[in-house]
C-alpha positions in Angstrom: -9.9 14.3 11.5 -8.2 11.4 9.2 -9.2 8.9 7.7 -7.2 5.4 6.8 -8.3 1.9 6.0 -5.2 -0.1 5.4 -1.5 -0.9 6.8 0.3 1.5 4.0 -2.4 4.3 4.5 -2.0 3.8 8.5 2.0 4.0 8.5 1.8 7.3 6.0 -1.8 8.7 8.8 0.8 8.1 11.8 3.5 10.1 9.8 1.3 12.9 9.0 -0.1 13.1 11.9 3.1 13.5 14.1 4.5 16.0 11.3 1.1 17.9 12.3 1.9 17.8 15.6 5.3 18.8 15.4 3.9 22.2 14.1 0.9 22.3 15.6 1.8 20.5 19.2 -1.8 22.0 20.4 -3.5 20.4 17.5 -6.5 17.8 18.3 -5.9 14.1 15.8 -9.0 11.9 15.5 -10.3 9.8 13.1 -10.1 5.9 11.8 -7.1 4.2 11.2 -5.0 1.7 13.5 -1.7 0.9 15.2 0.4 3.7 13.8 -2.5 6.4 13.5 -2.8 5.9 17.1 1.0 5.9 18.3 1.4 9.3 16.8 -1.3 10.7 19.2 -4.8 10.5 17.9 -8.0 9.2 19.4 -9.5 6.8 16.9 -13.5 6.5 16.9 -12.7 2.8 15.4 -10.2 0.6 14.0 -9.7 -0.6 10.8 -8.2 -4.3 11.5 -10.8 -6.9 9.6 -12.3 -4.1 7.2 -9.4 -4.0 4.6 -10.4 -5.7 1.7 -10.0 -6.0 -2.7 -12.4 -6.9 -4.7 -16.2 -6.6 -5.3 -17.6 -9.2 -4.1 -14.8 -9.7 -1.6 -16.2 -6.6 0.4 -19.8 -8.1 1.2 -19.4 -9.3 4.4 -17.8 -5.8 6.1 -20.7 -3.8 4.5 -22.0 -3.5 7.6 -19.4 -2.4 9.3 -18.1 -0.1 7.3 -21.6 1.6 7.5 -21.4 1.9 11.1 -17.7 3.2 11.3 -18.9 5.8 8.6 -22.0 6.4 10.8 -19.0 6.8 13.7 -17.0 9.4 12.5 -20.4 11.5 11.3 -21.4 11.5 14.5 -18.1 12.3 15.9 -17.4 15.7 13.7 -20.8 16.8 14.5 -19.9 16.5 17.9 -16.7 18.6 17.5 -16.9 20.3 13.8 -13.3 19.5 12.8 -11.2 22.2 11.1 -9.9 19.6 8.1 -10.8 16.2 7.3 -8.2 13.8 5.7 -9.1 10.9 3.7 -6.2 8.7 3.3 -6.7 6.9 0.0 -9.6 3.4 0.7 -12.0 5.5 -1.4 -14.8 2.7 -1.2 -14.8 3.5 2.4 -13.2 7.6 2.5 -15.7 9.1 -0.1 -19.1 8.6 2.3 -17.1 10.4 5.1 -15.2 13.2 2.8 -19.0 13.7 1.1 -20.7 14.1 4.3 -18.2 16.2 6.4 -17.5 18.7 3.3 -21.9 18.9 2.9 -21.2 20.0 6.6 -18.6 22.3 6.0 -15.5 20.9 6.5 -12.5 21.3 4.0 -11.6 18.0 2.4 -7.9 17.0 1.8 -7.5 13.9 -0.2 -3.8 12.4 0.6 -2.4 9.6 -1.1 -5.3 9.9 -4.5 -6.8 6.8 -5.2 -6.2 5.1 -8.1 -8.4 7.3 -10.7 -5.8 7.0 -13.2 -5.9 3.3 -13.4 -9.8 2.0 -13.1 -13.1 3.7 -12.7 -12.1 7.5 -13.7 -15.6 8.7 -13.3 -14.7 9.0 -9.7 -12.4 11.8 -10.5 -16.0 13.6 -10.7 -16.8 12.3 -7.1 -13.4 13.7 -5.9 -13.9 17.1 -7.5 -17.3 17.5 -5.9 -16.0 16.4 -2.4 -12.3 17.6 -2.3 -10.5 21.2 -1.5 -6.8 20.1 -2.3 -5.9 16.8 -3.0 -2.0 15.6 -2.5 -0.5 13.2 -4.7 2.3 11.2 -3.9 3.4 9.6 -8.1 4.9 13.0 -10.1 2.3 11.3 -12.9 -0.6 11.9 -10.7 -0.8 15.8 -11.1 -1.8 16.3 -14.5 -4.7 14.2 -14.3 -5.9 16.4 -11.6 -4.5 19.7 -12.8 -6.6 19.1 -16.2 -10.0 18.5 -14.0 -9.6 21.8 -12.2 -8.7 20.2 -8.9 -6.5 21.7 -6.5 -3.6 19.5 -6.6 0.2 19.6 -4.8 3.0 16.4 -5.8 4.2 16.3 -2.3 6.9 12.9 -2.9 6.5 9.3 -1.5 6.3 9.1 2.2 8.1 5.8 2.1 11.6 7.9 1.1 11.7 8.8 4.9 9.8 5.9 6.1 11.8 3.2 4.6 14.5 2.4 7.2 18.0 1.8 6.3 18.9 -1.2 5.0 19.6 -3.9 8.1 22.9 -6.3 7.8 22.1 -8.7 5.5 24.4 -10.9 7.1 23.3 -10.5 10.3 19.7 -10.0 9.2 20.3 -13.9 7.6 21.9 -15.4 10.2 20.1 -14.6 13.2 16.9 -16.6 11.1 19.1 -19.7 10.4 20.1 -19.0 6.7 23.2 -19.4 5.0 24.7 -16.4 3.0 26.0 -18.2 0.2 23.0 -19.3 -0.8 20.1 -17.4 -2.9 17.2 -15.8 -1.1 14.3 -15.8 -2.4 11.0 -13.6 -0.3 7.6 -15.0 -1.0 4.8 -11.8 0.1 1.2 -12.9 -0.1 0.1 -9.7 1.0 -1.0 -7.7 4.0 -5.2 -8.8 3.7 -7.2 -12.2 4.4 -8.5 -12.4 1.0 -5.2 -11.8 -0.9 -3.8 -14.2 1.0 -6.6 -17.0 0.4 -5.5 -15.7 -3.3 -2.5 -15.8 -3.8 -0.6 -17.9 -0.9 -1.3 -21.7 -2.5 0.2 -20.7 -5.4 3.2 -19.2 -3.7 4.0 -22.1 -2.0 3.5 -24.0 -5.2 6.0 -21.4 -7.0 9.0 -22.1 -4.3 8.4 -26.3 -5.4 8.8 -25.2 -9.0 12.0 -22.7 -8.5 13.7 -25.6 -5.8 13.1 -27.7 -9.1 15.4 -26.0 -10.7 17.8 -24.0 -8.1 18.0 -26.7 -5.0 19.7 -24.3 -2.9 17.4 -21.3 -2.9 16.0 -21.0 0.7 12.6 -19.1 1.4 11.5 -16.0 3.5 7.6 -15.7 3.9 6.6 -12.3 4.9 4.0 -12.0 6.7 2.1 -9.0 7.6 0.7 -7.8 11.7 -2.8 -9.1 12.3 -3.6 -11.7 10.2 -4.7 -14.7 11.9 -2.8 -17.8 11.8 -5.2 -19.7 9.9 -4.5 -17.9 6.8 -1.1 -19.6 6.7 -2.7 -23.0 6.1 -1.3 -23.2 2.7 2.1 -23.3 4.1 1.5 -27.0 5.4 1.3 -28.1 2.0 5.4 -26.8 1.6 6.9 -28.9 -1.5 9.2 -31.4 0.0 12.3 -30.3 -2.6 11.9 -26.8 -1.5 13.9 -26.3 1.8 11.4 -25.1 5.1 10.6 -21.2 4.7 10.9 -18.7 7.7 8.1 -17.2 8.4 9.1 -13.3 9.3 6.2 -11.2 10.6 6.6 -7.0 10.3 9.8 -7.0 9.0 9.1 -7.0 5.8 11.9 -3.9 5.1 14.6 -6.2 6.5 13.1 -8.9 4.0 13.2 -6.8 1.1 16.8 -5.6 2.0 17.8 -9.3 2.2 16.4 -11.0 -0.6 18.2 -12.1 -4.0 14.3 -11.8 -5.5 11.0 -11.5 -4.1 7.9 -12.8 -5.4 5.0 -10.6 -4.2 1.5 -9.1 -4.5 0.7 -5.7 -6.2 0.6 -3.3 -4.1 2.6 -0.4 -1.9 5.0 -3.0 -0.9 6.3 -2.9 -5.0 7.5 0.5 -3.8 9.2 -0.7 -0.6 10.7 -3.2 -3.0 12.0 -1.0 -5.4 13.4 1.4 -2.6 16.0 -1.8 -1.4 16.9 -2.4 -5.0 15.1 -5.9 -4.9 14.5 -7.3 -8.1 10.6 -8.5 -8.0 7.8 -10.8 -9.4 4.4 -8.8 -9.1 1.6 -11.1 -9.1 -2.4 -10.6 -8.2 -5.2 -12.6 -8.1 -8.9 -11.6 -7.4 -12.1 -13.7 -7.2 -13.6 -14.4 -11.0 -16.9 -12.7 -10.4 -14.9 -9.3 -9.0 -12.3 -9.5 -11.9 -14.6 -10.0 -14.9 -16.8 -7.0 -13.5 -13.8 -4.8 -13.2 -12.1 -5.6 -15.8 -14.2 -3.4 -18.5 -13.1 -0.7 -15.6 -9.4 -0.6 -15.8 -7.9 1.7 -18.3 -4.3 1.0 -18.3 -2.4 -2.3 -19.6 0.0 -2.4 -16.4 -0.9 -2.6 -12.4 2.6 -2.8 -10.3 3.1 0.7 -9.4 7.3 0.6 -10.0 6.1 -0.1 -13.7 3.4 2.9 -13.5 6.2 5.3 -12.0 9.2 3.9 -14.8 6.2 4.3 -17.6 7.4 0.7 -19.0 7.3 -2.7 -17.8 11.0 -3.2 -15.4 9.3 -6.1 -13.8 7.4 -8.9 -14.7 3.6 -8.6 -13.7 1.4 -11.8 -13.4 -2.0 -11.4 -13.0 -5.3 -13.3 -12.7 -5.0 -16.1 -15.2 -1.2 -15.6 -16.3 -0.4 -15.8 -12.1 0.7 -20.0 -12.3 3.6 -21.3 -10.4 5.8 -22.0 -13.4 5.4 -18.5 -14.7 6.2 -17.2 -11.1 9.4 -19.2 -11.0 10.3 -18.8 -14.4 10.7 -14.9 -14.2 12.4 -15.4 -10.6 15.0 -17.8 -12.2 15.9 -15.2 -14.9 16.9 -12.8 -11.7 18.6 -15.7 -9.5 20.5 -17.4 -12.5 21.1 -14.5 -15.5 23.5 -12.0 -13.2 23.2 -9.2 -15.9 19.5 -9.8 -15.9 19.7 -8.7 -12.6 21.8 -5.6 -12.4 19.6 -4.5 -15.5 16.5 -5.1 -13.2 17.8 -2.9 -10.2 19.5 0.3 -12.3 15.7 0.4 -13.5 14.9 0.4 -10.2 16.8 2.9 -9.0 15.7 5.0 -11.6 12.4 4.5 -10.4 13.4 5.7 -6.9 14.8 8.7 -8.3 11.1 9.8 -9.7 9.8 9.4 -6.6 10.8 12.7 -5.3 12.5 13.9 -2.1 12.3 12.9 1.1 10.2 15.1 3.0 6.8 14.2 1.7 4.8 13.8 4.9 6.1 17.2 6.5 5.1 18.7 3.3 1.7 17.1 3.3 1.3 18.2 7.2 1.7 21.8 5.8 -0.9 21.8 3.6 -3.3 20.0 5.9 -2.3 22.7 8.3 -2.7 25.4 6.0 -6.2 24.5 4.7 -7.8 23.9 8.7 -6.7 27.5 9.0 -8.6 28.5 6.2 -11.3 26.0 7.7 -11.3 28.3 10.8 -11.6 31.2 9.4 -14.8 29.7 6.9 -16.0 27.9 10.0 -16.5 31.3 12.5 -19.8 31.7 12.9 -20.9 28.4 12.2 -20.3 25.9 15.3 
Protein backbone atom coordinates (compact mmCIF):
# COMPACT_ATOMS: atom_id res chain seq x y z
CA UNK A 1 0.00 0.00 0.00
CA UNK A 2 1.37 3.75 -0.72
CA UNK A 3 0.58 6.55 0.25
CA UNK A 4 1.03 10.17 -1.74
CA UNK A 5 -0.64 13.53 -1.48
CA UNK A 6 0.95 15.73 -4.03
CA UNK A 7 2.22 15.97 -7.87
CA UNK A 8 6.11 15.40 -6.89
CA UNK A 9 5.19 12.62 -4.30
CA UNK A 10 2.70 11.04 -7.16
CA UNK A 11 5.41 11.16 -10.05
CA UNK A 12 8.23 9.49 -7.47
CA UNK A 13 4.74 6.64 -6.08
CA UNK A 14 4.28 5.80 -9.98
CA UNK A 15 8.13 5.30 -10.24
CA UNK A 16 8.34 3.19 -7.29
CA UNK A 17 5.69 1.44 -7.92
CA UNK A 18 6.66 0.18 -11.49
CA UNK A 19 10.30 -0.48 -10.10
CA UNK A 20 8.26 -2.86 -7.68
CA UNK A 21 6.69 -4.34 -10.26
CA UNK A 22 9.47 -4.88 -12.39
CA UNK A 23 10.75 -7.26 -9.56
CA UNK A 24 7.86 -8.30 -8.15
CA UNK A 25 5.46 -8.47 -11.59
CA UNK A 26 2.94 -10.60 -9.08
CA UNK A 27 3.01 -7.84 -6.59
CA UNK A 28 -0.56 -6.21 -5.57
CA UNK A 29 -0.14 -1.78 -5.54
CA UNK A 30 -2.96 0.06 -3.74
CA UNK A 31 -3.15 2.98 -1.91
CA UNK A 32 -3.79 7.03 -2.46
CA UNK A 33 -2.18 8.97 -4.83
CA UNK A 34 -3.30 10.15 -8.52
CA UNK A 35 -2.54 10.21 -12.22
CA UNK A 36 1.01 8.59 -12.14
CA UNK A 37 0.38 6.29 -8.99
CA UNK A 38 -2.32 4.85 -11.12
CA UNK A 39 -0.60 4.47 -14.64
CA UNK A 40 2.06 2.37 -13.11
CA UNK A 41 -0.63 -0.25 -12.03
CA UNK A 42 -2.22 0.40 -8.74
CA UNK A 43 -5.79 0.56 -7.60
CA UNK A 44 -6.20 3.76 -5.68
CA UNK A 45 -9.03 3.73 -2.78
CA UNK A 46 -9.03 7.76 -3.53
CA UNK A 47 -7.45 10.51 -5.19
CA UNK A 48 -5.68 13.17 -4.03
CA UNK A 49 -6.59 16.07 -6.61
CA UNK A 50 -8.22 19.17 -4.27
CA UNK A 51 -6.55 17.87 -0.92
CA UNK A 52 -2.95 19.17 -1.55
CA UNK A 53 -2.50 22.13 0.42
CA UNK A 54 0.37 24.57 2.64
CA UNK A 55 -0.33 26.18 5.39
CA UNK A 56 -2.29 26.02 8.72
CA UNK A 57 -5.07 27.59 8.28
CA UNK A 58 -5.01 26.92 4.54
CA UNK A 59 -5.88 23.17 5.25
CA UNK A 60 -9.44 23.75 7.09
CA UNK A 61 -11.63 23.22 4.47
CA UNK A 62 -10.17 19.52 3.30
CA UNK A 63 -10.23 18.35 7.08
CA UNK A 64 -12.95 16.47 6.28
CA UNK A 65 -11.85 14.80 3.60
CA UNK A 66 -8.72 13.91 4.49
CA UNK A 67 -10.53 12.07 7.50
CA UNK A 68 -12.47 10.13 5.24
CA UNK A 69 -9.62 9.13 2.75
CA UNK A 70 -7.71 8.09 6.04
CA UNK A 71 -10.84 6.33 7.21
CA UNK A 72 -10.50 4.73 3.33
CA UNK A 73 -7.33 3.20 3.38
CA UNK A 74 -7.96 1.83 7.20
CA UNK A 75 -10.65 0.05 6.04
CA UNK A 76 -8.97 -1.06 2.96
CA UNK A 77 -5.75 -2.88 4.76
CA UNK A 78 -8.01 -4.47 7.11
CA UNK A 79 -9.66 -5.85 4.31
CA UNK A 80 -6.45 -7.20 2.82
CA UNK A 81 -3.57 -6.88 5.57
CA UNK A 82 -0.87 -5.44 3.30
CA UNK A 83 2.68 -6.72 3.47
CA UNK A 84 4.32 -2.91 3.58
CA UNK A 85 2.79 0.38 3.75
CA UNK A 86 4.52 3.37 2.09
CA UNK A 87 3.97 6.89 3.12
CA UNK A 88 5.22 9.14 0.52
CA UNK A 89 6.21 12.32 2.36
CA UNK A 90 2.45 14.77 3.06
CA UNK A 91 2.99 13.88 6.73
CA UNK A 92 -0.10 15.97 7.87
CA UNK A 93 -2.02 13.51 6.06
CA UNK A 94 0.65 10.01 5.94
CA UNK A 95 1.30 9.88 9.81
CA UNK A 96 -2.63 8.90 10.74
CA UNK A 97 -2.35 6.06 8.08
CA UNK A 98 1.49 4.95 8.88
CA UNK A 99 0.22 5.11 12.83
CA UNK A 100 -2.73 3.01 12.32
CA UNK A 101 -1.48 0.35 9.82
CA UNK A 102 1.93 -0.26 11.90
CA UNK A 103 -0.64 -0.50 15.46
CA UNK A 104 -2.00 -3.20 13.03
CA UNK A 105 1.03 -4.75 12.13
CA UNK A 106 2.18 -3.64 9.12
CA UNK A 107 5.88 -2.48 8.48
CA UNK A 108 6.06 1.22 7.81
CA UNK A 109 8.54 2.60 5.11
CA UNK A 110 8.72 6.28 5.11
CA UNK A 111 10.03 7.43 1.44
CA UNK A 112 10.91 10.83 0.60
CA UNK A 113 11.21 12.05 4.87
CA UNK A 114 9.34 14.98 5.52
CA UNK A 115 10.88 17.95 6.30
CA UNK A 116 11.93 17.21 10.12
CA UNK A 117 15.18 18.89 9.58
CA UNK A 118 13.69 22.17 8.73
CA UNK A 119 10.33 22.88 11.07
CA UNK A 120 8.64 21.02 13.83
CA UNK A 121 11.52 18.30 14.76
CA UNK A 122 9.38 16.81 17.47
CA UNK A 123 7.85 14.81 14.73
CA UNK A 124 11.12 12.97 14.28
CA UNK A 125 9.59 11.24 17.57
CA UNK A 126 6.24 10.57 15.66
CA UNK A 127 8.33 8.96 12.82
CA UNK A 128 10.46 6.80 15.15
CA UNK A 129 7.34 5.39 16.87
CA UNK A 130 5.58 4.77 13.46
CA UNK A 131 8.41 3.84 10.99
CA UNK A 132 10.65 0.46 10.20
CA UNK A 133 13.04 2.04 7.63
CA UNK A 134 12.77 5.38 6.36
CA UNK A 135 14.50 6.41 2.78
CA UNK A 136 15.86 9.64 2.30
CA UNK A 137 16.41 11.12 -0.83
CA UNK A 138 19.12 14.68 0.39
CA UNK A 139 22.74 12.93 1.42
CA UNK A 140 22.05 15.63 4.62
CA UNK A 141 19.02 13.79 5.62
CA UNK A 142 20.72 10.62 7.10
CA UNK A 143 22.41 11.84 10.03
CA UNK A 144 19.53 13.33 11.52
CA UNK A 145 17.97 9.96 11.44
CA UNK A 146 20.97 7.82 12.05
CA UNK A 147 21.49 9.96 15.45
CA UNK A 148 17.64 9.07 16.51
CA UNK A 149 18.17 5.43 16.11
CA UNK A 150 15.99 5.15 13.04
CA UNK A 151 16.61 2.79 10.35
CA UNK A 152 17.63 5.00 7.56
CA UNK A 153 19.05 4.21 3.74
CA UNK A 154 20.21 7.71 1.29
CA UNK A 155 18.80 6.10 -1.68
CA UNK A 156 19.48 9.50 -4.34
CA UNK A 157 16.91 11.91 -5.95
CA UNK A 158 14.27 10.20 -8.06
CA UNK A 159 14.24 13.18 -10.24
CA UNK A 160 18.01 12.08 -11.69
CA UNK A 161 16.14 9.44 -13.77
CA UNK A 162 12.85 11.24 -13.96
CA UNK A 163 14.04 14.42 -15.29
CA UNK A 164 13.84 13.99 -19.12
CA UNK A 165 16.50 15.18 -21.35
CA UNK A 166 16.62 18.50 -22.18
CA UNK A 167 14.00 19.35 -25.28
CA UNK A 168 15.37 21.69 -28.25
CA UNK A 169 15.38 24.89 -27.02
CA UNK A 170 14.90 26.14 -30.32
CA UNK A 171 12.35 24.16 -31.31
CA UNK A 172 10.87 24.06 -27.76
CA UNK A 173 10.69 28.24 -28.46
CA UNK A 174 9.43 28.32 -31.66
CA UNK A 175 6.72 26.00 -31.85
CA UNK A 176 5.13 28.64 -28.77
CA UNK A 177 5.66 31.72 -30.89
CA UNK A 178 9.01 33.06 -29.17
CA UNK A 179 11.94 34.51 -30.62
CA UNK A 180 15.35 32.99 -29.72
CA UNK A 181 17.25 36.01 -29.56
CA UNK A 182 15.41 37.31 -27.00
CA UNK A 183 15.61 36.52 -23.01
CA UNK A 184 13.24 34.04 -21.52
CA UNK A 185 12.15 34.52 -18.47
CA UNK A 186 9.57 31.29 -16.69
CA UNK A 187 7.22 32.63 -14.07
CA UNK A 188 5.98 29.15 -11.77
CA UNK A 189 3.29 29.95 -9.24
CA UNK A 190 3.21 26.55 -8.09
CA UNK A 191 1.40 23.25 -8.56
CA UNK A 192 -1.60 24.07 -5.49
CA UNK A 193 -4.79 26.59 -5.42
CA UNK A 194 -3.62 28.28 -2.49
CA UNK A 195 0.01 28.99 -3.69
CA UNK A 196 -1.23 30.25 -6.53
CA UNK A 197 -3.86 32.79 -4.90
CA UNK A 198 -0.26 33.50 -3.13
CA UNK A 199 1.96 34.02 -5.14
CA UNK A 200 0.51 34.59 -8.83
CA UNK A 201 -0.54 38.64 -8.44
CA UNK A 202 2.70 39.32 -7.63
CA UNK A 203 4.22 37.32 -10.38
CA UNK A 204 2.49 39.09 -12.83
CA UNK A 205 3.36 42.26 -11.19
CA UNK A 206 7.28 41.13 -11.20
CA UNK A 207 7.26 40.52 -15.26
CA UNK A 208 5.74 44.66 -15.35
CA UNK A 209 8.74 45.54 -13.18
CA UNK A 210 11.64 43.39 -15.18
CA UNK A 211 9.82 44.58 -18.92
CA UNK A 212 10.61 48.02 -17.10
CA UNK A 213 13.86 47.53 -17.34
CA UNK A 214 14.64 44.64 -20.14
CA UNK A 215 11.65 45.42 -22.88
CA UNK A 216 12.48 42.44 -24.68
CA UNK A 217 12.21 39.69 -22.14
CA UNK A 218 9.20 37.60 -23.12
CA UNK A 219 7.24 35.33 -20.46
CA UNK A 220 6.55 31.54 -20.03
CA UNK A 221 3.83 30.76 -17.19
CA UNK A 222 3.97 27.31 -16.06
CA UNK A 223 1.24 25.96 -15.17
CA UNK A 224 0.69 22.85 -13.40
CA UNK A 225 -2.32 19.66 -14.45
CA UNK A 226 -5.53 20.15 -12.60
CA UNK A 227 -5.83 23.41 -11.40
CA UNK A 228 -8.82 25.11 -12.50
CA UNK A 229 -8.80 27.97 -14.76
CA UNK A 230 -10.06 30.32 -12.37
CA UNK A 231 -6.84 30.41 -10.53
CA UNK A 232 -5.23 32.17 -13.54
CA UNK A 233 -7.34 35.30 -12.94
CA UNK A 234 -4.38 37.30 -12.00
CA UNK A 235 -3.03 36.92 -15.44
CA UNK A 236 -5.86 39.39 -16.83
CA UNK A 237 -4.25 42.07 -14.98
CA UNK A 238 -0.75 41.38 -17.46
CA UNK A 239 1.24 44.81 -17.29
CA UNK A 240 0.82 46.46 -20.63
CA UNK A 241 4.92 46.94 -21.06
CA UNK A 242 5.44 43.38 -20.43
CA UNK A 243 4.93 41.37 -23.76
CA UNK A 244 1.73 38.57 -23.52
CA UNK A 245 3.01 35.36 -21.59
CA UNK A 246 2.40 31.72 -22.86
CA UNK A 247 0.75 29.88 -20.71
CA UNK A 248 2.44 26.16 -20.91
CA UNK A 249 0.62 23.51 -18.88
CA UNK A 250 2.84 20.02 -17.80
CA UNK A 251 5.71 20.86 -19.41
CA UNK A 252 7.31 22.46 -16.97
CA UNK A 253 10.79 20.26 -17.72
CA UNK A 254 10.77 21.75 -21.23
CA UNK A 255 10.22 25.21 -19.45
CA UNK A 256 13.03 24.89 -17.20
CA UNK A 257 15.25 23.62 -20.05
CA UNK A 258 14.26 26.80 -21.97
CA UNK A 259 14.46 29.55 -19.79
CA UNK A 260 17.32 32.40 -19.42
CA UNK A 261 15.76 32.56 -15.49
CA UNK A 262 12.86 31.40 -13.71
CA UNK A 263 11.10 33.00 -11.06
CA UNK A 264 9.28 30.28 -8.98
CA UNK A 265 7.85 28.93 -5.72
CA UNK A 266 9.76 26.77 -3.12
CA UNK A 267 9.42 23.67 -3.63
CA UNK A 268 10.54 20.24 -5.62
CA UNK A 269 10.44 22.04 -8.77
CA UNK A 270 13.81 24.12 -7.24
CA UNK A 271 15.35 20.63 -7.92
CA UNK A 272 13.96 20.28 -11.42
CA UNK A 273 15.38 23.68 -11.76
CA UNK A 274 18.66 23.11 -10.68
CA UNK A 275 18.86 19.66 -12.75
CA UNK A 276 18.50 22.03 -16.34
CA UNK A 277 21.08 24.39 -15.02
CA UNK A 278 18.34 27.28 -14.80
CA UNK A 279 19.39 29.98 -12.81
CA UNK A 280 16.25 30.74 -10.32
CA UNK A 281 14.32 33.27 -8.04
CA UNK A 282 12.75 31.20 -5.07
CA UNK A 283 9.96 32.91 -3.68
CA UNK A 284 6.94 31.80 -1.04
CA UNK A 285 4.24 33.29 0.44
CA UNK A 286 1.77 31.82 3.02
CA UNK A 287 -1.37 33.33 4.72
CA UNK A 288 -0.27 35.71 7.94
CA UNK A 289 -2.12 33.74 10.52
CA UNK A 290 -0.23 30.26 9.17
CA UNK A 291 3.18 32.07 8.94
CA UNK A 292 3.29 33.87 12.27
CA UNK A 293 2.25 30.45 13.94
CA UNK A 294 4.98 28.55 12.18
CA UNK A 295 7.37 30.69 12.21
CA UNK A 296 8.63 30.00 16.01
CA UNK A 297 8.65 26.27 14.22
CA UNK A 298 11.19 26.51 11.64
CA UNK A 299 14.70 25.91 12.67
CA UNK A 300 16.85 26.76 9.77
CA UNK A 301 17.48 30.38 8.16
CA UNK A 302 17.08 28.96 4.38
CA UNK A 303 13.89 27.15 2.68
CA UNK A 304 14.77 26.41 -1.28
CA UNK A 305 15.97 23.01 -1.15
CA UNK A 306 19.13 23.69 -3.99
CA UNK A 307 20.36 26.10 -1.12
CA UNK A 308 19.67 23.22 1.69
CA UNK A 309 21.58 20.58 -0.58
CA UNK A 310 24.76 23.37 -1.54
CA UNK A 311 24.65 24.26 2.40
CA UNK A 312 24.93 28.12 1.33
CA UNK A 313 22.63 30.49 -0.25
CA UNK A 314 23.40 29.93 -4.61
CA UNK A 315 20.09 31.54 -5.17
CA UNK A 316 18.19 34.24 -3.95
CA UNK A 317 15.13 33.26 -1.65
CA UNK A 318 12.17 35.71 -1.15
CA UNK A 319 9.83 34.88 1.30
CA UNK A 320 6.70 36.26 3.08
CA UNK A 321 7.30 39.88 3.44
CA UNK A 322 10.73 40.24 1.48
CA UNK A 323 8.58 38.40 -1.74
CA UNK A 324 7.66 42.17 -3.66
CA UNK A 325 7.80 42.58 -7.30
CA UNK A 326 10.82 44.79 -7.37
CA UNK A 327 12.88 42.41 -5.29
CA UNK A 328 11.67 39.52 -7.66
CA UNK A 329 12.93 41.39 -10.64
CA UNK A 330 15.79 42.81 -9.23
CA UNK A 331 17.60 39.37 -8.55
CA UNK A 332 16.17 38.10 -12.06
CA UNK A 333 17.88 41.19 -13.79
CA UNK A 334 21.32 40.41 -12.08
CA UNK A 335 20.96 36.78 -14.05
CA UNK A 336 19.53 38.24 -17.44
CA UNK A 337 21.94 41.34 -17.55
CA UNK A 338 25.39 40.35 -15.45
CA UNK A 339 26.62 37.26 -17.84
CA UNK A 340 29.25 36.23 -15.23
CA UNK A 341 26.55 36.47 -12.67
CA UNK A 342 25.05 33.82 -14.46
CA UNK A 343 27.63 31.21 -15.19
CA UNK A 344 28.58 31.67 -11.38
CA UNK A 345 24.81 30.81 -10.65
CA UNK A 346 24.70 27.49 -12.76
CA UNK A 347 28.45 25.88 -11.84
CA UNK A 348 26.80 26.15 -8.24
CA UNK A 349 24.17 24.53 -9.58
CA UNK A 350 25.72 21.85 -11.06
CA UNK A 351 27.47 21.25 -8.01
CA UNK A 352 24.38 20.87 -6.46
CA UNK A 353 23.36 18.12 -8.93
CA UNK A 354 26.37 16.34 -8.26
CA UNK A 355 25.25 15.92 -4.31
CA UNK A 356 22.29 14.55 -5.36
CA UNK A 357 23.55 11.12 -5.90
CA UNK A 358 23.08 8.61 -8.77
CA UNK A 359 20.58 7.86 -10.74
CA UNK A 360 18.89 4.91 -9.69
CA UNK A 361 17.05 6.07 -6.65
CA UNK A 362 13.57 4.70 -7.17
CA UNK A 363 14.89 1.01 -8.14
CA UNK A 364 16.83 1.25 -5.01
CA UNK A 365 14.00 2.41 -2.95
CA UNK A 366 11.71 -0.48 -4.64
CA UNK A 367 14.34 -2.83 -3.10
CA UNK A 368 13.98 -1.91 0.19
CA UNK A 369 10.20 -1.77 0.10
CA UNK A 370 10.49 -5.17 -1.29
CA UNK A 371 12.75 -6.40 1.14
CA UNK A 372 10.88 -5.16 4.26
CA UNK A 373 7.16 -6.79 2.90
CA UNK A 374 9.13 -9.93 2.93
CA UNK A 375 10.05 -9.52 6.34
CA UNK A 376 6.35 -8.28 6.73
CA UNK A 377 5.27 -11.85 5.51
CA UNK A 378 7.14 -13.70 7.45
CA UNK A 379 5.98 -11.35 10.88
CA UNK A 380 2.60 -11.42 9.43
CA UNK A 381 2.11 -15.65 9.27
CA UNK A 382 -0.16 -16.47 11.59
CA UNK A 383 -1.86 -13.32 11.95
CA UNK A 384 -4.47 -12.64 8.89
Amino acid sequence: MISCGEPSGDLYAGALASEILKLEPDAILTGFGSDHLRAAGASLVGDFKGLSVTGLTEALPVIRRSWQTYRALVRAAEAARPDVFVPIDFPDFNFFPARALHKRGVPVVYYISPQLWAWRRGRLKTMKRVADRVLVIFPFEASLYEAAGVPVTFVGHPLLELTPPPVAREAFLRAHGLDLARPVVALLPGSRGNELRAILPDLVRTAGAIAARLPAAQFIIGRAPHLADDLLAPLSAWPAAASRPVVVEGQIDAVLASADVAVLASGTVTVQAALYGCPMVVVYRLGPITYTLGKPLVHVDTYAMVNLVAGTRVVPELIQDDFTPGAAAAEALKVLLDPAHAAKVKSDLAAVRSRLGTAGASRRAAEAVIETARCGQHQGKGKR
